[in-house]
N, C-alpha and C positions, 0 to 999 in steps of 0.2 A: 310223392311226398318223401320228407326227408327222415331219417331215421339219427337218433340223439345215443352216442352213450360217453355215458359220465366216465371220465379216465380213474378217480376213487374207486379201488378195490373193495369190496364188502359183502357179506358172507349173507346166504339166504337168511339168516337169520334176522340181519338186519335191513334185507330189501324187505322181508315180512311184516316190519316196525314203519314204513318210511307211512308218511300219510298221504298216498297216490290217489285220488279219487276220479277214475275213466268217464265216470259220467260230469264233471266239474272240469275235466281240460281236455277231455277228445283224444286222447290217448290210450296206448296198449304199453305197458310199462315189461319187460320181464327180465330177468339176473341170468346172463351167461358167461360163465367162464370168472365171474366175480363181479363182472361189469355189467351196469344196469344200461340196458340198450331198448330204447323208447319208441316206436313208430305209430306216426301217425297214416290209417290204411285208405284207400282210395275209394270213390264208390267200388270199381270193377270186383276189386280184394272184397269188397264187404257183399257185393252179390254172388260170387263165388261161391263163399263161405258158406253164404246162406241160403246157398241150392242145394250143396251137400248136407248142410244140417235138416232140410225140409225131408230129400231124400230119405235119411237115415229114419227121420220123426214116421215119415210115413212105413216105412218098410216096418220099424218096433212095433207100429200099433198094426200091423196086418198079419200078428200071431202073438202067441204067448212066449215069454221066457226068453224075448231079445234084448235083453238090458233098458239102457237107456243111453241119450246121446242127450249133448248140453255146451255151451260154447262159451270160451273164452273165461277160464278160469286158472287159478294158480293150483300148479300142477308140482309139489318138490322132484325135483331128479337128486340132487346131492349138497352138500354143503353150500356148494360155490352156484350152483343152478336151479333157478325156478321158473320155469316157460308160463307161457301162459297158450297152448294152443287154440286154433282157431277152431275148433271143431272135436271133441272129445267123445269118442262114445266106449263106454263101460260093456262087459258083460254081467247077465243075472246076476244079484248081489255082491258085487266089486266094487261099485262105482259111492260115490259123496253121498249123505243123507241131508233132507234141509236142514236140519241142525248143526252140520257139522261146517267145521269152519277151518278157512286155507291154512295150510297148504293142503290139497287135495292130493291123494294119489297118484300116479303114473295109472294111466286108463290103454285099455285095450288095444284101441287104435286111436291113433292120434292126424289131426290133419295140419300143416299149416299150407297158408294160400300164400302165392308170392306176391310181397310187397319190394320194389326196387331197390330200398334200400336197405333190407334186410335179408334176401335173399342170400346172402353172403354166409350170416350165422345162421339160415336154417339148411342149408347144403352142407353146410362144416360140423361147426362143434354140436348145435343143436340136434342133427343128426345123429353124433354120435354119443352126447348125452341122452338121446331117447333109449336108445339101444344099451347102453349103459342101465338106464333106471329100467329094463326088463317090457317098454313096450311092445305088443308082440305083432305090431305093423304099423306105418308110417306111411301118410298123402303127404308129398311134396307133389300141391298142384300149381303146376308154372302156366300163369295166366298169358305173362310173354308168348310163349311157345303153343300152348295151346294143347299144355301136356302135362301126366300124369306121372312123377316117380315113385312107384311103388316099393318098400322095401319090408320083407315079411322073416317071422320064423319060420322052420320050417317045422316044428317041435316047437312046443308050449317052451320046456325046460331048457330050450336051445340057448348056448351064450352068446347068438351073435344075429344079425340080421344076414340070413345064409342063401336071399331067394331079392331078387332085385330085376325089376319091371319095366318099362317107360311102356305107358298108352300113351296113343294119339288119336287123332282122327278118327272115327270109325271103329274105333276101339271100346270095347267095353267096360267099364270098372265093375271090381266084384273083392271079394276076400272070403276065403275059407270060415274067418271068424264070422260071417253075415250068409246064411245059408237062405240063397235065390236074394239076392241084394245085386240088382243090376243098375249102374248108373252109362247111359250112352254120353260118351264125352262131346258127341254132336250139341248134346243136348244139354250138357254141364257149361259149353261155352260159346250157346247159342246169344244175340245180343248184340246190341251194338252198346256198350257202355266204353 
């Protein structure tokens, strides 16, 4: 699928005003770098997504005080950026209440799944606007490859993303912020989709 961005410079404020509605056009809308950059995602992206969101659901509910995980929401990072990742999960008391309303916070980890034609700005600027708004770890899961880029603090208050991953094959997903949270990537991209 192909990915759209409007060459119109315009400031979160005003991708926050546009009247985008994802379920009326099929669409994932979100503002990077000032540019509103549009993708529409594949099944494979949308089962991905939603093996790791299951994951997460079931690990929160097999104790007390694991946050909560939630998908595809606007997320501000800065003036000029508002993601919307694929996968969000919150620690205990951090994350959106149902009342409240976008922009949501920068969340604890964050996932995006690769779509072709976006991959570009979640490897680049997206990247480094996460890291920037203080996420304190980042899934870039490359559906292509069949791999995992992991990029962590190593410190809450750390300024930077100081600990950087690739799982494949055989490999296990986990993160310090999800204590006994195992995802086997056999199993993340088992499928023929």
């Amino acid at each position: 699928m192909n990915a759209m961005t409007v060459a119109q410079r315009m400031t979160a404020e005003e991708f926050l005003e546009l009247p985008l509605d994802r379920d009326e056009y099929g669409f994932a809308p979100c503002l990077v770098e000032g540019e509103l950059v549009v993708n529409r995602p594949d099944v494979w992206h949308q089962e991905t997504g939603g093996r790791i969101f299951v994951e997460l659901r079931n690990w929160i509910e097999g104790g007390q005080g694991r946050g909560y995980a939630i998908y595809e929401i606007d997320v501000l990072i800065d003036d000029l950026n508002v993601y919307e990742p694929d996968v969000l999960w919150y620690a205990e008391g951090r994350g959106p209440r149902r009342v409240d309303r976008a922009p949501h916070p920068v969340p604890d980890l964050a996932v995006e799944v690769r779509s072709p034609s976006t991959w570009r700005h979640d490897v680049g600027a997206k990247k480094a606007g996460y890291e920037r708004g203080g996420v304190q770890e980042l899934w870039l899961v490359d559906t292509a490859a069949g791999s995992v880029l992991v990029f962590r603090r190593s410190a809450p208050d750390g300024p930077a993303f100081d600990i950087a991953l690739e799982l494949t094959a055989g490999d296990t997903l986990g993160s310090p912020l999800l204590e006994h949270f195992e995802l086997p990537l056999d199993r993340l991209f088992a499928g023929d989709y």
